[in-house]
N, C-alpha and C positions, 0 to 999 in steps of 0.2 A: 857366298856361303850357302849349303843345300842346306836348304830346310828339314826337320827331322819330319822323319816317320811317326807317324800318330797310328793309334790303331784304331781298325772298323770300325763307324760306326754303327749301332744294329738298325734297323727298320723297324719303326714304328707304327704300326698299323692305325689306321683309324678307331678310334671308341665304337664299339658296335652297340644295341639297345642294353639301359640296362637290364641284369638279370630280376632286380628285385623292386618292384613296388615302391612308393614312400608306405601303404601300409606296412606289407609285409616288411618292410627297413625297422620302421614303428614296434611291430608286436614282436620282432626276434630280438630287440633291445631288452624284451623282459627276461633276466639272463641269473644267473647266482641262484637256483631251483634250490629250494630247502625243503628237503621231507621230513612230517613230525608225521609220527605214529600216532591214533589210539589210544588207549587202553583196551588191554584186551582184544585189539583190531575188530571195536565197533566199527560201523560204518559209517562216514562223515556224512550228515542228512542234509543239515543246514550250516551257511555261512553267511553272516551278514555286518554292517556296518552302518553308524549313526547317520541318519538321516540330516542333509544342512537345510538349517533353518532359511528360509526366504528373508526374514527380520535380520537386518545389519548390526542391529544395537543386542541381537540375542549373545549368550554366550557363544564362545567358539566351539569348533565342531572338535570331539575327544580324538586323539591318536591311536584310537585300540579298534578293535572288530570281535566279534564274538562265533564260536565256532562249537556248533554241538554235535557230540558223538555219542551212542550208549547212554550213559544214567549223569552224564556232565555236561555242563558248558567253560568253555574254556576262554579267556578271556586275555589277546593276545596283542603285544603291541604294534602298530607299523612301525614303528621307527626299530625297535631295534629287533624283528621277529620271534621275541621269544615269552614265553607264556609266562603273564601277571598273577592271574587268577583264575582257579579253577573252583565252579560252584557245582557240589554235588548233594545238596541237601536235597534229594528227590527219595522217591518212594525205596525198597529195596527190589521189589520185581517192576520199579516205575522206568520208563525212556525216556529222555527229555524228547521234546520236540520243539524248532523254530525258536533259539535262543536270542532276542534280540535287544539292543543297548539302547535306549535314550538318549536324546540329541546332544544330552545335557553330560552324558556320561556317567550317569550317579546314580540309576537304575534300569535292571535286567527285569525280564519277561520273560516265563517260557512257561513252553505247554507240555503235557504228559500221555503218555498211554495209558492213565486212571482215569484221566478227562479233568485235572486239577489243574488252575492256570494258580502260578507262582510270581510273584514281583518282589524281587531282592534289592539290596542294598549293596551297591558295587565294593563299597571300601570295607564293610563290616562283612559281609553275605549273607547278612541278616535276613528270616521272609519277612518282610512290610504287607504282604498280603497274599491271599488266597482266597481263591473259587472255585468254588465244584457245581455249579451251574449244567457244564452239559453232563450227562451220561454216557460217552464215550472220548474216544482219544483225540485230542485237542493238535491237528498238524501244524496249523499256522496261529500264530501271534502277531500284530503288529502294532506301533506307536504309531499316533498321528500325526503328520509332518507341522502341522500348527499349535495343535493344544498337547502341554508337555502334562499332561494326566487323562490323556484320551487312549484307549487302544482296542482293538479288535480282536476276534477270533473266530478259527474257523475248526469246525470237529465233525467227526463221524455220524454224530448225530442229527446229521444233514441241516445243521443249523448255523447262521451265523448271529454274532453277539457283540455287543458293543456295551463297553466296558468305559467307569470312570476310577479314577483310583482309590480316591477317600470312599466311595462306596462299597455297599457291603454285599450290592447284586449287581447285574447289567442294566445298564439304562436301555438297551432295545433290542430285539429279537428278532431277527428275520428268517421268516419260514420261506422257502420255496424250491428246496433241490430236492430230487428224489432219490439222490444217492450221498455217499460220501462227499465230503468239501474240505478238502485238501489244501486248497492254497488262495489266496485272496490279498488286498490290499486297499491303501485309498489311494485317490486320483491325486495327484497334484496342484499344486498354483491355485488357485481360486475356488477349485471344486474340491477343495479336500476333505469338506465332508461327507463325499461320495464314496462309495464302498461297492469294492470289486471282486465278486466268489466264482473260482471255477470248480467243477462236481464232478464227481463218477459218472452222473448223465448227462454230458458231455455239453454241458450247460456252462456260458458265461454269463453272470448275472450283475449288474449295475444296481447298486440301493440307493435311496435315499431317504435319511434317518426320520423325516415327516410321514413317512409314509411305509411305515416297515412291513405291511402285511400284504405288499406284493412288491416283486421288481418293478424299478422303473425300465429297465429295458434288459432283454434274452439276445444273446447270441446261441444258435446251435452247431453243434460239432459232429463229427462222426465218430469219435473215440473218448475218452475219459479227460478230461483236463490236468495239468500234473503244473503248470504252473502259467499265472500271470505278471504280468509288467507293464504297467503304463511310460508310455514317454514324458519327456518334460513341462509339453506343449500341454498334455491335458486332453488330448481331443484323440488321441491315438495310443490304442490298445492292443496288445500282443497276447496270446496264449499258444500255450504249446499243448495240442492232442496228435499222442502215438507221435510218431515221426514227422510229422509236420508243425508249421506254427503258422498261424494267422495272424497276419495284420487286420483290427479292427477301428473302423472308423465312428468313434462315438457320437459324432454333431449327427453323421448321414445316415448313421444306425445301420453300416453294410459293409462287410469285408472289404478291404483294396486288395489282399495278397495273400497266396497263396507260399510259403518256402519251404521247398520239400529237398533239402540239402544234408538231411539226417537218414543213416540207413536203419537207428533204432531209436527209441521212447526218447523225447527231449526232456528233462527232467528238470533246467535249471535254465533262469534266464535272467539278466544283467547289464545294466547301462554300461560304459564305458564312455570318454572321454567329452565328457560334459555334453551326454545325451548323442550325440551325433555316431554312437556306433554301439551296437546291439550283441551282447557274447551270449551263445548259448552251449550248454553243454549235457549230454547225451549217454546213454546206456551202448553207445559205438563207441566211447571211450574218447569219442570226437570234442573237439572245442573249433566254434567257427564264429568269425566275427563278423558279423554285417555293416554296412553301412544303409542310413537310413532314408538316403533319397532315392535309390533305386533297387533297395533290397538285395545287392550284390555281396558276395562272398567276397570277404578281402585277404584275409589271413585267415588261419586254422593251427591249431598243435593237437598232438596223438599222445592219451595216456595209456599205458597195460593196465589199465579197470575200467568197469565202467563208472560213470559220472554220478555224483547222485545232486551234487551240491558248486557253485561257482560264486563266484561275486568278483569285481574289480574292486578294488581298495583305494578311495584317494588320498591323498595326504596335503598338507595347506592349508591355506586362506581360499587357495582356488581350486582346492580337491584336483589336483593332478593326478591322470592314474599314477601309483606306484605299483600295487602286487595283483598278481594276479592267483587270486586263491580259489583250488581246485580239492574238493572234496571227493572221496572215490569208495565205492563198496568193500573195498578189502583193506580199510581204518586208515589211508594214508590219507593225510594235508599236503597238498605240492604250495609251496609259495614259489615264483617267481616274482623277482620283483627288478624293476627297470630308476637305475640311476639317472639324477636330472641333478641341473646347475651345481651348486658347490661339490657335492659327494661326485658327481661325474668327475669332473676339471681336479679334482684330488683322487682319484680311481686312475685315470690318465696319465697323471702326474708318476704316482708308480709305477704303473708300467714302464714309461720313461727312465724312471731311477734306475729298476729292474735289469732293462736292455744294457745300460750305462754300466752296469758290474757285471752284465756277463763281456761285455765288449771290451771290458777293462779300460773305459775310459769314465770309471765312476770322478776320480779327481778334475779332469776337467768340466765332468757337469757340476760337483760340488762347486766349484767356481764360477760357473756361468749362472749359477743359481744364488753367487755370495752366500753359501754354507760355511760355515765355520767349523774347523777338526776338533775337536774337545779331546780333555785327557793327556794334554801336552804332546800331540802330534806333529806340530813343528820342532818341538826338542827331539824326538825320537826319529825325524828325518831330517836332521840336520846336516848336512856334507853329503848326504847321498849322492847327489847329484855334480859334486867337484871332481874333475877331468884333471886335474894336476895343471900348475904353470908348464908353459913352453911346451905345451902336449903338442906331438905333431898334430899336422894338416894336411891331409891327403886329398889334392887338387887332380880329381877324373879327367882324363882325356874326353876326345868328342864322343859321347856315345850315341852318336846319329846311329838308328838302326837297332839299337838295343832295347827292346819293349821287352818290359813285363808284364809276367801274368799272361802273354799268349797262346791262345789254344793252339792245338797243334793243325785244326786245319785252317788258321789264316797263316802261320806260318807255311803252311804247303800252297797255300792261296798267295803268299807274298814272293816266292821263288818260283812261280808260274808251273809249281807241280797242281794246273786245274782239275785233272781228272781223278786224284788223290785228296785234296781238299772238298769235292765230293763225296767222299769213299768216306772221308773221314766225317763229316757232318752229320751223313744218314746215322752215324754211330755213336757218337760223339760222347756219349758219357760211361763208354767202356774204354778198358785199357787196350788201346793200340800201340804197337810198336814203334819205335825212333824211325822218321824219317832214314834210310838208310844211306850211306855214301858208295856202295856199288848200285850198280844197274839191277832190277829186279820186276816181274813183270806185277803189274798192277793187279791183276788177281790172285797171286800168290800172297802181293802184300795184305788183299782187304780179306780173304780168308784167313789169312793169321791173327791179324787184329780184328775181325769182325764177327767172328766165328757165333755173339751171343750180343746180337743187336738189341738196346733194348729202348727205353724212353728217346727219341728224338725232339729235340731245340725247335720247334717251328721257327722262333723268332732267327736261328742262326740260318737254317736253310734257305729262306727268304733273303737275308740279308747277302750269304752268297751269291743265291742266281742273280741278285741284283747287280752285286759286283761283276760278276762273270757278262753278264749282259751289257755293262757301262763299257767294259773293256770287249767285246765281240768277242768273246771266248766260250760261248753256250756252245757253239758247234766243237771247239775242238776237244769241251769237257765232255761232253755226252759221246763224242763218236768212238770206237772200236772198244764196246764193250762185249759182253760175256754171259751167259746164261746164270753166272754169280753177281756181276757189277750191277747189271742191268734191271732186274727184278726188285732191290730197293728202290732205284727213281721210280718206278711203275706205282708202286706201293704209296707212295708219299703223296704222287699225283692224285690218285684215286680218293686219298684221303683229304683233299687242299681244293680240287678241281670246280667244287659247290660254291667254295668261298667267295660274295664278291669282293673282298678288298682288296685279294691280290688275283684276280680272274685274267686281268691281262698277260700278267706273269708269267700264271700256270698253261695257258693256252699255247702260248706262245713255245713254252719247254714242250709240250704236249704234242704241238706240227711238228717241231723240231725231231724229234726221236721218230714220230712216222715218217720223217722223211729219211731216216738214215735207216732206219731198221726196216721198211713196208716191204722190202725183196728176203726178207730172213722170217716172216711168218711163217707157223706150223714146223719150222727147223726145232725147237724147244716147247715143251705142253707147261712147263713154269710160268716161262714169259708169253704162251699163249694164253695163259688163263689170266693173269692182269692186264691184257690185252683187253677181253673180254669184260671185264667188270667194269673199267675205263669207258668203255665204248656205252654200257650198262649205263652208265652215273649220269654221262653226258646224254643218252638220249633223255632219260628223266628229266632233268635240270632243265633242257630245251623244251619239252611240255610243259616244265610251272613256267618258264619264261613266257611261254604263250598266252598259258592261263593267265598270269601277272596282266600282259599287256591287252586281251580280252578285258579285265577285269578296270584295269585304267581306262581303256575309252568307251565302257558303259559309264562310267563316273564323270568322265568328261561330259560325255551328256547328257547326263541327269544334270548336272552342275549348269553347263550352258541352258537347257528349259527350264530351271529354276527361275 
């Protein structure tokens, strides 16, 4: 008995590198972009998020983040993105500035353009307190990451202050910027009650609260300071002036790094993924993420504004990133936020559903899923499916040779029309005409049918030559063609000839055709000018090939004197 006909299989290329990173895999997962306006399309200045306590036995860390814009803070959840609380008990010509939450979740801080710091009461919005200590605008606020009634400020009145909360002034003053101070913070882990001010004169300044009436140590800059971040370790300090940021090394008191990877003012800087990766973002509209062993550029996204404000948001027990919230000059919030364990595997699960009703086999995923029809769905298809007793049965003859679903050029490839099954590949996703049963010359056919060639199949045409080549029929497809057949092989080679997974292939079609055609050059300027570009490609290609294999055996022996 002959065995049936199967159809082609197609060619499988090798996996080439991948296209994408495990970062860049990482930060394109942050996906579901939600924009919240303004009011009024203030400008989102700051964003920020509770601080986790190092103490195991403290409270849990809250699910919210705080985001100020204009004359409010807005007080927004992670889990389900949508605004809880909005505090505007501020001045009527006042701006908030630097709204930030408590470890503890139960009270807000923020500063003003009157120079008034504010401490609210998250659940009532009660004030619990007020200062007017400095005499201008108060840009930064911050909580202590140890003492949950400790917190800082920084204001225009080139001073920094340090603040307890049941009292009714600052407990310490630190003189020493000669400009603006704008952004600051404390150190982390063991040195937290260290205190970190960057200034308009282009000053980073280290305190320590024994000793307020001078720095304990200066970093100098060439530009104004716009913002600081310490890492987790404690000993490593970042600041952003103009377009650059510096890595600072606190134990050695001396820059490691210079990152000049912004084309405008970096304005906003950000831990990510438990310390080991650094987001900043920029008045270029730029977001770019570092990692922190060799200060490389891993990922980046591009907003239409510029940046004023960022933060990564975790969520957990282990502060996983979840969103990543972007602040911008013309009053929008971007949250992106990236799905992990249940909510992914249920995100997934839908799409699955999804696919299963447009494919119209929702009924047997409901079943492989043991879903149950509600609403009395089995009574309402009940007999559907009954064919009647004694229905016939119609018993097919042999259909050896009857495949479905064939294209029409392995059908022209299975009747050994090879030079047509060509004709028809380079085409193959326009409509061609029927195979015809009178004689008819090959270029009448593929100008009828090919008249408006568009998208070609790489994976089909491979797969052809491959066949055509198993069976020695390369010479009898390619030979007595025409100044119309002949100029798509040309074209397809030009475009495949670089490739190495199928290099052998292409070369091989590539002698092939100069040997049939090398006495018909300059007869056609068509087929003379793909001639040309061919000849073009491959000399290049045999230069990097050179280069390549120069480049391999200097490696070799460095590797061998190793």
């Amino acid at each position: 008995m002959a065995a049936p006909v199967a159809l082609l299989q197609p060619i499988k290329l090798p996996a080439g590198p991948a296209p994408l990173t495990p970062d860049q895999q990482y930060w394109r997962s942050f996906k579901s972009q939600l924009l919240i306006p303004s009011q009024h399309s203030s400008p989102v200045t700051h964003i920020s998020s509770p601080s986790v306590s190092a103490n195991p036995l403290s409270v849990s860390t809250p699910e919210t983040f705080a985001v100020t814009s204009g004359s409010r803070v807005q007080i927004i959840s992670s889990r389900t993105r949508k605004v809880l609380k909005a505090i505007t008990r501020f001045g009527v010509d006042d701006i908030a500035h630097s709204g930030e939450i408590r470890r503890d979740g139960r009270v807000l801080v923020a500063g003003g353009d009157s120079g008034t710091i504010q401490a609210f009461d998250i659940n009532s919005r009660a004030i619990l307190k007020t200062w007017k200590e400095h005499e201008l605008p108060v840009w930064t606020t911050k909580w202590s990451p140890t003492e949950l009634t400790t917190l800082m400020s920084c204001s225009d009145d080139r001073t920094v202050r340090l603040w307890d909360l049941p009292s009714e002034s600052s407990t310490a003053t630190f003189v020493g910027h000669e400009d603006y101070v704008r952004s600051g913070c404390f150190l982390p882990g063991q040195s937290s009650n260290i205190l970190v001010s960057g200034g308009y004169d282009a000053q980073v300044k280290i305190w320590d609260p024994r000793t307020p009436q001078r720095a304990a140590m200066t970093f100098n800059h060439a530009a104004a300071i716009e913002s600081v971040l310490p890492l987790l370790d404690g000993t490593t300090l970042l600041a952003s002036a103009d377009n650059q940021i510096s890595v600072l090394d606190i134990v050695a008191a001396k820059p490691l790094q210079l990152l000049k990877n912004h084309q405008k003012t970096v304005t906003s800087l950000s831990l990510a993924s438990n310390g080991t990766r650094v987001v900043s973002g920029g008045l270029d509209g730029h977001v770019k993420i570092f990692e922190t062993a060799s200060w490389n550029v891993v990922a980046g996204f591009k907003y239409p504004s510029p940046i004023l404000s960022l933060s990564v948001i975790g969520s957990g027990a282990s502060r996983e990133d979840k969103h990543l919230a972007v602040g911008m000059q013309s009053g929008l919030l971007s949250l992106r936020t990236r799905l992990s364990g249940q909510q992914k595997a249920l995100e997934r699960e839908k799409q699955k559903e999804m696919q299963a009703l447009i494919e119209g086999n929702i009924d047997e995923y409901d079943k492989k899923k043991g879903k149950r029809k509600t609403g009395g769905w089995e009574k309402r298809t009940r007999g559907k499916d009954f064919t009647g007793e004694g229905a016939d049965i119609v018993i097919d003859g042999n259909a050896r040779g009857k495949i479905k679903n064939q294209s029409k050029w392995e059908t022209a490839l299975r009747k050994g029309q090879y030079a047509t099954a060509i004709d028809l590949v380079l085409g193959a996703e326009v409509s061609t005409p029927r195979l015809a049963q009178s004689p008819q010359s090959r270029s009448d056919q593929y100008s009828a049918g090919l008249t408006q060639v568009q998208h070609v199949s790489n994976q089909n045409v491979l797969t052809l030559l491959t066949a055509l080549r198993h069976r020695s029929a390369l010479r009898t497809a390619l030979k007595d063609r025409d100044a119309t057949t002949l100029p798509p092989v040309l074209k397809w080679l030009n475009k495949n000839i670089a490739d190495p997974r199928h290099l052998k292939l292409t070369s091989d079609v590539m002698l092939l055709l100069l040997d049939l055609y090398s006495d018909q050059m300059g007869l056609d300027p068509e087929v003379d000018k793909w001639i040309e570009r061919l000849h073009h490609r491959v000399r290049i290609n045999a230069e990097f090939s050179q280069q390549a294999l120069s480049t391999s055996g200097m490696l070799d022996t460095l590797i061998a004197g190793a």
